[in-house]
PQR file of N, CA, C, O and H, with PARSE charges and radii, in Angstrom:
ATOM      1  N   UNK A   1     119.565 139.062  85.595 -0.4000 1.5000
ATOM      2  CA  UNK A   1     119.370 138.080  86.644 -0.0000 2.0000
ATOM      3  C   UNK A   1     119.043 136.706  86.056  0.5500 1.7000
ATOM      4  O   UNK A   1     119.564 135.660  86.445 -0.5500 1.4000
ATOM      5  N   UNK A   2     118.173 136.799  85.129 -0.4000 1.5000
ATOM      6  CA  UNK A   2     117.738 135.277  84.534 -0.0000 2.0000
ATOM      7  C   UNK A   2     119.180 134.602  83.723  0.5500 1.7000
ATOM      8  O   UNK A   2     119.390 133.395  83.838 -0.5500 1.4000
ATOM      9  H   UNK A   2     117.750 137.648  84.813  0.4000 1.0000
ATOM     10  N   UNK A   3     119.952 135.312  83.062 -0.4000 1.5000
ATOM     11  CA  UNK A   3     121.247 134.738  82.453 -0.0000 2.0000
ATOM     12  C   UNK A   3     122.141 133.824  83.624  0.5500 1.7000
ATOM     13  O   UNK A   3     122.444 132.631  83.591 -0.5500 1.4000
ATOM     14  H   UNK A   3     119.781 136.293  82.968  0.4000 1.0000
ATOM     15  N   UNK A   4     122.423 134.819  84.613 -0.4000 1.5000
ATOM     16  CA  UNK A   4     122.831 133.904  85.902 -0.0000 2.0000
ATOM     17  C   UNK A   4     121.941 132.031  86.128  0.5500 1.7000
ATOM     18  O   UNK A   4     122.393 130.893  86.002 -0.5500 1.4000
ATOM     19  H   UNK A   4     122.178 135.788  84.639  0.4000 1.0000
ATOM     20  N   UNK A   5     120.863 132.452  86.416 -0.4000 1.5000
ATOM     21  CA  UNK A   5     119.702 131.308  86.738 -0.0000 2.0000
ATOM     22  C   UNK A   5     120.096 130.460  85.233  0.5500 1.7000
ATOM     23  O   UNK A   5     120.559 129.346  85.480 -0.5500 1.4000
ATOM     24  H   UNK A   5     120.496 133.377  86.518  0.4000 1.0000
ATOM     25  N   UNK A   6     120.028 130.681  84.175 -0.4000 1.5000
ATOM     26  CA  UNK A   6     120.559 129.562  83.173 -0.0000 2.0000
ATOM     27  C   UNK A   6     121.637 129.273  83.312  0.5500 1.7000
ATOM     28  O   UNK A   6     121.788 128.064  83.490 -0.5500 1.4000
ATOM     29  H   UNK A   6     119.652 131.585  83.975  0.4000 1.0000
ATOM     30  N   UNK A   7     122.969 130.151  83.316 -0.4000 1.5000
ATOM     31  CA  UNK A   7     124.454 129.439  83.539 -0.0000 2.0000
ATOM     32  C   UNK A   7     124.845 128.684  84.267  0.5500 1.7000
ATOM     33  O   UNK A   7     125.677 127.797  84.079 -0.5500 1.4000
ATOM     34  H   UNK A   7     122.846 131.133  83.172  0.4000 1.0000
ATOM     35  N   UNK A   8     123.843 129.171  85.892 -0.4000 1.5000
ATOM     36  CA  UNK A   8     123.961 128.409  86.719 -0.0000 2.0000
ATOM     37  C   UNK A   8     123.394 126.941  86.125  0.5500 1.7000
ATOM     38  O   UNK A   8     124.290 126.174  85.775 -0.5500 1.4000
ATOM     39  H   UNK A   8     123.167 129.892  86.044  0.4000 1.0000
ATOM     40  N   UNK A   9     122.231 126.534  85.993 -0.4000 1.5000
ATOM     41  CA  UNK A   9     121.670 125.470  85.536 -0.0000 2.0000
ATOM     42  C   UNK A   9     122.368 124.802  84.259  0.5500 1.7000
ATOM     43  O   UNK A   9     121.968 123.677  83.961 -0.5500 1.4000
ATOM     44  H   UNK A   9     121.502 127.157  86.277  0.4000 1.0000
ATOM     45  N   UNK A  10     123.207 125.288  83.603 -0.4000 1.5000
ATOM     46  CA  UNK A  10     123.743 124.857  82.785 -0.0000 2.0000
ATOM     47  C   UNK A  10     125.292 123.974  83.466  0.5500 1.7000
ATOM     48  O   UNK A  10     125.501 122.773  83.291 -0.5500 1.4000
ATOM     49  H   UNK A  10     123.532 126.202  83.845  0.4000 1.0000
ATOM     50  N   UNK A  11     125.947 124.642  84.012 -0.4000 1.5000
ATOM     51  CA  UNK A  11     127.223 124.281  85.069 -0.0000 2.0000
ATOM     52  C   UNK A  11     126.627 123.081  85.654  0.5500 1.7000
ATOM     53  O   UNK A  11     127.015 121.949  85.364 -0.5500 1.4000
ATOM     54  H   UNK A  11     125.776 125.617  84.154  0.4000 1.0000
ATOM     55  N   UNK A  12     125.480 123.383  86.655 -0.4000 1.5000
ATOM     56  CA  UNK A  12     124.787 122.424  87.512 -0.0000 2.0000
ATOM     57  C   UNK A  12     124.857 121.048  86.740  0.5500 1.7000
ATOM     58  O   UNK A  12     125.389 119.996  87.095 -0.5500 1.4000
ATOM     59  H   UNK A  12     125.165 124.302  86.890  0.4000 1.0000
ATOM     60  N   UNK A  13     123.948 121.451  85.213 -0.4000 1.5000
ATOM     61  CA  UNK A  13     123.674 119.771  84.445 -0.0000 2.0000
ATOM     62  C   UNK A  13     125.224 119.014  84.344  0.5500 1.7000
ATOM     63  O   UNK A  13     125.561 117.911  84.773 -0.5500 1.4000
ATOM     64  H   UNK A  13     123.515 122.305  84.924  0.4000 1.0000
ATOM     65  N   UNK A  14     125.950 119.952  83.673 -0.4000 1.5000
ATOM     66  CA  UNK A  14     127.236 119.268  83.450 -0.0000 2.0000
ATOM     67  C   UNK A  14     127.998 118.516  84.337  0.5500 1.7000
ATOM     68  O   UNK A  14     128.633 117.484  84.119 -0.5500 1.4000
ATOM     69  H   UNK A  14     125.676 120.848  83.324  0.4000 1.0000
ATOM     70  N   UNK A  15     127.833 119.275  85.562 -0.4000 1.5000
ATOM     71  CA  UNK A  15     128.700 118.805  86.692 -0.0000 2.0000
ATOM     72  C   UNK A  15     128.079 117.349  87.203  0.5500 1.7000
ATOM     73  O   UNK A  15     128.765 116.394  87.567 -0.5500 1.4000
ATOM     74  H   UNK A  15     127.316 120.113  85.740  0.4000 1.0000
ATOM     75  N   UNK A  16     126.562 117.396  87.148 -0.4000 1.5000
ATOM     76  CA  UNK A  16     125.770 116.058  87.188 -0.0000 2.0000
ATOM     77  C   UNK A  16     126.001 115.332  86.469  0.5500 1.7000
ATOM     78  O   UNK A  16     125.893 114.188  86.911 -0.5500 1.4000
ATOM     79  H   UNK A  16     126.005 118.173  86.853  0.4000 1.0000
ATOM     80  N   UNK A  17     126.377 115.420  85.210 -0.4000 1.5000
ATOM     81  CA  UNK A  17     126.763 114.471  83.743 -0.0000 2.0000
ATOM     82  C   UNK A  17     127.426 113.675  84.370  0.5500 1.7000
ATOM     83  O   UNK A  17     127.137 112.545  84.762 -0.5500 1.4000
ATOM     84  H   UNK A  17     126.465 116.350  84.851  0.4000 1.0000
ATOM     85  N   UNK A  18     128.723 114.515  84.520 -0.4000 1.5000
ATOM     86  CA  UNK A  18     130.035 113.801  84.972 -0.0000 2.0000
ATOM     87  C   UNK A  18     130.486 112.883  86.298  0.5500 1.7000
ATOM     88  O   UNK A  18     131.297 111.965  86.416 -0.5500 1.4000
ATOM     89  H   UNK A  18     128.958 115.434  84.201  0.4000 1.0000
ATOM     90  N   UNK A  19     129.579 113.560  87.255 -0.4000 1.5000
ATOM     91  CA  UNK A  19     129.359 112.564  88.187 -0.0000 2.0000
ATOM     92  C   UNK A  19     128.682 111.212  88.183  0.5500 1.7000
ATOM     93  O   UNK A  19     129.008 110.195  88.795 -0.5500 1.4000
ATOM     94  H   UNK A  19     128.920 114.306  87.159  0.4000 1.0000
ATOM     95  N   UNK A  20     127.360 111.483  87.108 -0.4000 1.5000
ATOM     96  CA  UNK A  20     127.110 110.447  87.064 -0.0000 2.0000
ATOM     97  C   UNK A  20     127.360 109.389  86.060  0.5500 1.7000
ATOM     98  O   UNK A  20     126.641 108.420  85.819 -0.5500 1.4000
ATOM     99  H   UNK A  20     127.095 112.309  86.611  0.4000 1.0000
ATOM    100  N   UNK A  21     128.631 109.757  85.437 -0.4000 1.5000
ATOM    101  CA  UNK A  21     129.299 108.785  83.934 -0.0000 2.0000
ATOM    102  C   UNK A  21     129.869 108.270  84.898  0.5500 1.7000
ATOM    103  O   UNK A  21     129.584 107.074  84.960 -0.5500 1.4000
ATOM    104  H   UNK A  21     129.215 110.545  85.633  0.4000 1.0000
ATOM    105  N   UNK A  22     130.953 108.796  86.167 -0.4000 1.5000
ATOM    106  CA  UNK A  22     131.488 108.285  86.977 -0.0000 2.0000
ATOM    107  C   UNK A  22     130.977 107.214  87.809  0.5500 1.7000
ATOM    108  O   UNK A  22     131.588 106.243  88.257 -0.5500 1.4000
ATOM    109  H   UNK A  22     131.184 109.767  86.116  0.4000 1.0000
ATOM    110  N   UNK A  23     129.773 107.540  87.944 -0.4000 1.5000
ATOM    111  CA  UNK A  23     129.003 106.115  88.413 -0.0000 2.0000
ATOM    112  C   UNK A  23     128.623 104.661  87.996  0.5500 1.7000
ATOM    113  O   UNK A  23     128.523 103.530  88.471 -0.5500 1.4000
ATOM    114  H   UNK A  23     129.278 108.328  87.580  0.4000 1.0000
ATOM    115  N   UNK A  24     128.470 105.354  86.827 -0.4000 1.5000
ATOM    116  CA  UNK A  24     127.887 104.312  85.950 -0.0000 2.0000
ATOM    117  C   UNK A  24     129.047 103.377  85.455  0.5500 1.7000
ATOM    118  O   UNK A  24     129.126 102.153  85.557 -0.5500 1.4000
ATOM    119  H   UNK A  24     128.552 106.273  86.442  0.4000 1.0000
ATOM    120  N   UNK A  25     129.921 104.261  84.897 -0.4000 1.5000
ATOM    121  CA  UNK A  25     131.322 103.273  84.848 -0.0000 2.0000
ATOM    122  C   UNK A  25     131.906 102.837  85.624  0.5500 1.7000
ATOM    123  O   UNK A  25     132.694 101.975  85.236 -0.5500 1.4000
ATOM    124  H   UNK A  25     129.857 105.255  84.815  0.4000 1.0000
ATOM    125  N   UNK A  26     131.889 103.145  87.149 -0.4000 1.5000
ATOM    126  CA  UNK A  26     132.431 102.158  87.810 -0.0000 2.0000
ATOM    127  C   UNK A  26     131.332 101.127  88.459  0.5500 1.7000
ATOM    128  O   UNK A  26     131.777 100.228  89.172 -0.5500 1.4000
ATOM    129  H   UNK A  26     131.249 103.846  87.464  0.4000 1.0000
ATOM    130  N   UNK A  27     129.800 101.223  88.228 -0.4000 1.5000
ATOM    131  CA  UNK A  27     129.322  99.995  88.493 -0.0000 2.0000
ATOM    132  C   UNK A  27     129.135  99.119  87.583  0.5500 1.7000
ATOM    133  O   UNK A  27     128.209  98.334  87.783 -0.5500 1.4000
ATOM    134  H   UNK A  27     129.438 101.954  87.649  0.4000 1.0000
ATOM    135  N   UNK A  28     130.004  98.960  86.209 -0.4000 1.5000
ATOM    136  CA  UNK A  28     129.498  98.442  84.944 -0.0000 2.0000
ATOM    137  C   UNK A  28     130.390  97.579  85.521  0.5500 1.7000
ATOM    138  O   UNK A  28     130.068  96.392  85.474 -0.5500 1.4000
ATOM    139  H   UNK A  28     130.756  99.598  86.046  0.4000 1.0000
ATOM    140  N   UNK A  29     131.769  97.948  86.229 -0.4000 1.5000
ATOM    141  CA  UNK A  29     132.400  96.743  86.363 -0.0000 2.0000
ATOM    142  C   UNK A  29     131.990  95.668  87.882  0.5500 1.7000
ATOM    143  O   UNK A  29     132.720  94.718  88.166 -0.5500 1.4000
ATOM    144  H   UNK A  29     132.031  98.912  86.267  0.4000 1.0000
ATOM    145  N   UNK A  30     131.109  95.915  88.476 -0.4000 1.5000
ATOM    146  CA  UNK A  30     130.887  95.392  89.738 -0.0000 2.0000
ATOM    147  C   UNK A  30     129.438  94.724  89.379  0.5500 1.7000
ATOM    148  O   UNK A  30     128.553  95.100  88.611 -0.5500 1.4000
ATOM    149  H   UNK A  30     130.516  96.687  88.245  0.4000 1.0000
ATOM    150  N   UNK A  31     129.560  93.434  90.352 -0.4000 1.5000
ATOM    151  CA  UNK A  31     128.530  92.582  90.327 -0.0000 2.0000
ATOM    152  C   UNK A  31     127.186  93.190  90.935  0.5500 1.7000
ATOM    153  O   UNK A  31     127.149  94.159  91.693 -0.5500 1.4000
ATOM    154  H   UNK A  31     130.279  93.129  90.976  0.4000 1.0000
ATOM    155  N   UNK A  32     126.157  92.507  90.506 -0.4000 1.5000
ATOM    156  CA  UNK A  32     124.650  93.262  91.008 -0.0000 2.0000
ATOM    157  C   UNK A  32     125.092  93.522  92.314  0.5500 1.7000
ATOM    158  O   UNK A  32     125.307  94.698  92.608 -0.5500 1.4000
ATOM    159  H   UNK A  32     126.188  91.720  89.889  0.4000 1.0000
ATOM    160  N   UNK A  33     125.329  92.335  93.446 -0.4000 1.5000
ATOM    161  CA  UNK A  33     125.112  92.673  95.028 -0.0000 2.0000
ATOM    162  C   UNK A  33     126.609  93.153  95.210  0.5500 1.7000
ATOM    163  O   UNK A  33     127.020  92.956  96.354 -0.5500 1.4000
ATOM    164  H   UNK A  33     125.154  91.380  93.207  0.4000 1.0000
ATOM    165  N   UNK A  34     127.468  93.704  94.394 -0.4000 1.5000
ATOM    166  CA  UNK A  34     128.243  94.220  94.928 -0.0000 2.0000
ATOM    167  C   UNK A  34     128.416  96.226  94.601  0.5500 1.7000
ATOM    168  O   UNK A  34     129.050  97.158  95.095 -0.5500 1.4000
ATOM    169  H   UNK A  34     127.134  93.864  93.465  0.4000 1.0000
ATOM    170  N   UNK A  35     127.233  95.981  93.286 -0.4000 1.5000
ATOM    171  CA  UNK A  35     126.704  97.134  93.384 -0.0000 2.0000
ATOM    172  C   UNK A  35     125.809  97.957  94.167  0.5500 1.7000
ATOM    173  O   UNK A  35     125.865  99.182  94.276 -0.5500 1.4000
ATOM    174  H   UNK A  35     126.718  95.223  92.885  0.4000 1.0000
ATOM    175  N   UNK A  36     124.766  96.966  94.838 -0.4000 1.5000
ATOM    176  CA  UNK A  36     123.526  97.329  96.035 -0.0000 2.0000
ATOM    177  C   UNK A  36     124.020  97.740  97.174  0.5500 1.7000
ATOM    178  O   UNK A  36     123.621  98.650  97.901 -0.5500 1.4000
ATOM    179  H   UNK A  36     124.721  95.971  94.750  0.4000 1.0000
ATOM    180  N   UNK A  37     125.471  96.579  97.374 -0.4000 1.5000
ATOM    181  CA  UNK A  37     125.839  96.714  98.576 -0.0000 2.0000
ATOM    182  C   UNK A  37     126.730  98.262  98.660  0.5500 1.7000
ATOM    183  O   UNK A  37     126.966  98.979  99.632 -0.5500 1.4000
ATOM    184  H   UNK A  37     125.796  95.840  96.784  0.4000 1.0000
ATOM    185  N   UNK A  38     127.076  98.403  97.265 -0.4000 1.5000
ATOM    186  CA  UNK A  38     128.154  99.731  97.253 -0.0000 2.0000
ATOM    187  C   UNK A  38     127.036 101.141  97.543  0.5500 1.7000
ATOM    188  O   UNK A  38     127.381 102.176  98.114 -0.5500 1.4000
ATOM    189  H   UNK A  38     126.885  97.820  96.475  0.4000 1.0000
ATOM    190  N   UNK A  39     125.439 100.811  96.905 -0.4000 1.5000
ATOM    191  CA  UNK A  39     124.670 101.945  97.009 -0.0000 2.0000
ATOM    192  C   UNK A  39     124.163 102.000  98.223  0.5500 1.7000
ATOM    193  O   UNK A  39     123.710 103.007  98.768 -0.5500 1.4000
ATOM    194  H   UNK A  39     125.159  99.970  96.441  0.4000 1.0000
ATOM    195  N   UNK A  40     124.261 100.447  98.854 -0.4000 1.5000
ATOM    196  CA  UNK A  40     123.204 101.221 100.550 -0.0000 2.0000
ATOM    197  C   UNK A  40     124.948 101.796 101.131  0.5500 1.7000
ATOM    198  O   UNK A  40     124.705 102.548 102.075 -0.5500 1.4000
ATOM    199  H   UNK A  40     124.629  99.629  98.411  0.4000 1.0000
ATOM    200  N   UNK A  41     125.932 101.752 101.006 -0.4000 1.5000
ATOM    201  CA  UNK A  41     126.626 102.437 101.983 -0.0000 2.0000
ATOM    202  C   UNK A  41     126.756 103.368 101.809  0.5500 1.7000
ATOM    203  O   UNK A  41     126.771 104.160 102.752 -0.5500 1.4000
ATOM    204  H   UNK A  41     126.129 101.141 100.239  0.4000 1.0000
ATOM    205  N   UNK A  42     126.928 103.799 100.470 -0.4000 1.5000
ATOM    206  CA  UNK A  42     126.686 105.570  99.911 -0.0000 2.0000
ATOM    207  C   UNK A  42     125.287 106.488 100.330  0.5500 1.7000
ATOM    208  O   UNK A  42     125.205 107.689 100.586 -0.5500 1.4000
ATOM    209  H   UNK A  42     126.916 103.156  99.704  0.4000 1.0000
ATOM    210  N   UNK A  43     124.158 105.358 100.293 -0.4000 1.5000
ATOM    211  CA  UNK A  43     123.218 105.896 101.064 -0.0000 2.0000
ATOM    212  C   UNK A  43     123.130 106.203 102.282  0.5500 1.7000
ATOM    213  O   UNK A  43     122.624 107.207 102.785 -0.5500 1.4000
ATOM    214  H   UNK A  43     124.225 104.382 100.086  0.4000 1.0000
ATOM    215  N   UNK A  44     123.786 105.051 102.916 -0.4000 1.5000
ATOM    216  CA  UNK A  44     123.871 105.485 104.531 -0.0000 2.0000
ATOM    217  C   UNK A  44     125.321 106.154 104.878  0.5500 1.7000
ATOM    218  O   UNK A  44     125.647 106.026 106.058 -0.5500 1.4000
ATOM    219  H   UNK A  44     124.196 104.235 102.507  0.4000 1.0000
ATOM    220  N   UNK A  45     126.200 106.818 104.071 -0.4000 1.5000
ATOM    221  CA  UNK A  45     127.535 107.841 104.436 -0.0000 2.0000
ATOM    222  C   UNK A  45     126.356 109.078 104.426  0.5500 1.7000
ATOM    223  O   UNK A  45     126.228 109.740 105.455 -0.5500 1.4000
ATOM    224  H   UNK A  45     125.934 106.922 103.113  0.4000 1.0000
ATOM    225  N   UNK A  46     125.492 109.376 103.233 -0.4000 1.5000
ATOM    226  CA  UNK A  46     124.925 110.350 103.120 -0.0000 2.0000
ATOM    227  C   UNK A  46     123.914 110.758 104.310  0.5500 1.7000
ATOM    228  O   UNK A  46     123.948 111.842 104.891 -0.5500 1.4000
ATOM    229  H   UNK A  46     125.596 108.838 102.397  0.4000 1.0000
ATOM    230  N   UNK A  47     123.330 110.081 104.481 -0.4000 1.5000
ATOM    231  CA  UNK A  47     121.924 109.703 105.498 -0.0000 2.0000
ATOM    232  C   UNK A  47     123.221 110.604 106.739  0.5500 1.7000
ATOM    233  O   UNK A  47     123.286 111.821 106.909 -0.5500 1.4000
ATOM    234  H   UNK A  47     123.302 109.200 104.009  0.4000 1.0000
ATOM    235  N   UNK A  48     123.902 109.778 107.270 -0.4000 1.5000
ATOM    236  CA  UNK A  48     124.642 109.998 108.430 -0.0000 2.0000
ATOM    237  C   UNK A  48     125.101 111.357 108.383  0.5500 1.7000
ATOM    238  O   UNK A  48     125.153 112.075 109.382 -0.5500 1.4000
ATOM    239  H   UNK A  48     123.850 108.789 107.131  0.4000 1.0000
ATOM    240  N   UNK A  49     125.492 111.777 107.028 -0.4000 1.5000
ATOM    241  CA  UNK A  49     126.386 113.613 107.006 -0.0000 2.0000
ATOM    242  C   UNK A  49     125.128 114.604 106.996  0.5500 1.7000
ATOM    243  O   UNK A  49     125.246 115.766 107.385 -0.5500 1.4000
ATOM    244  H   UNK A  49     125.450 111.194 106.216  0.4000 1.0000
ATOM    245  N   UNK A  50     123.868 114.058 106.511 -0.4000 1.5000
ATOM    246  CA  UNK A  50     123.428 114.778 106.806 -0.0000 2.0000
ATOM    247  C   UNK A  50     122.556 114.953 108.257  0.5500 1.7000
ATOM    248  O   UNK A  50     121.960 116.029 108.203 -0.5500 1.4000
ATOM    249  H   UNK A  50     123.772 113.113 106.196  0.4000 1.0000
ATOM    250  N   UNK A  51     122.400 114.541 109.001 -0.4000 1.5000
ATOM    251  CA  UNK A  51     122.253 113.930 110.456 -0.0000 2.0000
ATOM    252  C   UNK A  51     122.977 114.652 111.328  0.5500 1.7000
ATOM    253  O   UNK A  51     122.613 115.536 112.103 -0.5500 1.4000
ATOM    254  H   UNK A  51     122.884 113.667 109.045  0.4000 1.0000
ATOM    255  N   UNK A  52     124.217 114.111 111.092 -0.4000 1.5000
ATOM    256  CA  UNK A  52     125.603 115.066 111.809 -0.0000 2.0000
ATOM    257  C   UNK A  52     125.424 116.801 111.319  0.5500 1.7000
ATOM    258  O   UNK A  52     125.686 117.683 112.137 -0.5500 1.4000
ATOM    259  H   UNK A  52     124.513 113.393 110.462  0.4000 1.0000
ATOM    260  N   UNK A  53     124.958 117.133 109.921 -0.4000 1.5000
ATOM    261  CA  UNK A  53     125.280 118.509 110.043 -0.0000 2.0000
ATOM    262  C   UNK A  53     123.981 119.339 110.518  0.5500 1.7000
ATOM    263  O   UNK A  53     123.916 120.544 110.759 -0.5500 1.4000
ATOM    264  H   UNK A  53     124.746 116.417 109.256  0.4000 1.0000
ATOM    265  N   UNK A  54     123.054 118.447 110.579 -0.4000 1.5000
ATOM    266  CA  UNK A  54     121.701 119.112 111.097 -0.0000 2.0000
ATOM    267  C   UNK A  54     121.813 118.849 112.626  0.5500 1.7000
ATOM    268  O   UNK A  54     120.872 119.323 113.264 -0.5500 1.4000
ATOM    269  H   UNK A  54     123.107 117.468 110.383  0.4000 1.0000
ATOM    270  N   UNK A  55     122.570 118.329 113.208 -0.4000 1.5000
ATOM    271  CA  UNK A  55     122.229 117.988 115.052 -0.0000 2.0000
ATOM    272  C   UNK A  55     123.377 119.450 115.272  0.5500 1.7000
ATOM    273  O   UNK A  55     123.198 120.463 115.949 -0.5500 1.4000
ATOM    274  H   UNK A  55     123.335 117.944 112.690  0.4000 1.0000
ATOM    275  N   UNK A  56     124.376 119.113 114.543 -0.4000 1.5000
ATOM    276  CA  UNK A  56     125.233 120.763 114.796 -0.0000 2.0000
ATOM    277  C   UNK A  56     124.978 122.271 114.679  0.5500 1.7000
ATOM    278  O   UNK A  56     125.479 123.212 115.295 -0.5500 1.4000
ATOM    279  H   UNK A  56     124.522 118.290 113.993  0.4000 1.0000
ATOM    280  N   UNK A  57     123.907 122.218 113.555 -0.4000 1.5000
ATOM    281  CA  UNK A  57     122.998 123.614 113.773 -0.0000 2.0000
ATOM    282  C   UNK A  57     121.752 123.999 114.305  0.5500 1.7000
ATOM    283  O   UNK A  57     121.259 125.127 114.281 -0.5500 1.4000
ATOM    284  H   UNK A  57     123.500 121.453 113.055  0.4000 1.0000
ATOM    285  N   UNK A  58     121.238 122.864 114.833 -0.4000 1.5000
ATOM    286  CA  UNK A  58     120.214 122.625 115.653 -0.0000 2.0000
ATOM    287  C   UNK A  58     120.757 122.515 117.089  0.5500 1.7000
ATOM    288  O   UNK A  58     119.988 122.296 118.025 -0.5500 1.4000
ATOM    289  H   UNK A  58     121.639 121.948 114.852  0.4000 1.0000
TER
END
């Protein structure tokens, strides 16, 4: 059971790596407020999906 719980956590980190190289390189090319402005809308797509999927199982 514990081998699972590491592989898993191991998959998990990687998959985070990569998402977040993906981030980082595409805000290296964008200006400060065009980076803020790119994170509050990602914040608020997120905010909203999760909103929408909690009013649907509630």
């Amino acid at each position: 059971m514990h081998h699972f719980d590491i592989a898993n956590m191991i998959v998990s980190s990687l998959i985070h790596g990569l998402i977040y190289a993906a981030i980082f390189k595409l805000f290296h090319y964008l200006s400060v407020g065009t980076a803020v402005l790119a994170a509050a809308v990602g914040l608020a797509a997120v905010w909203i999906a999760a909103k929408l999927l909690r009013t649907r199982r509630g």
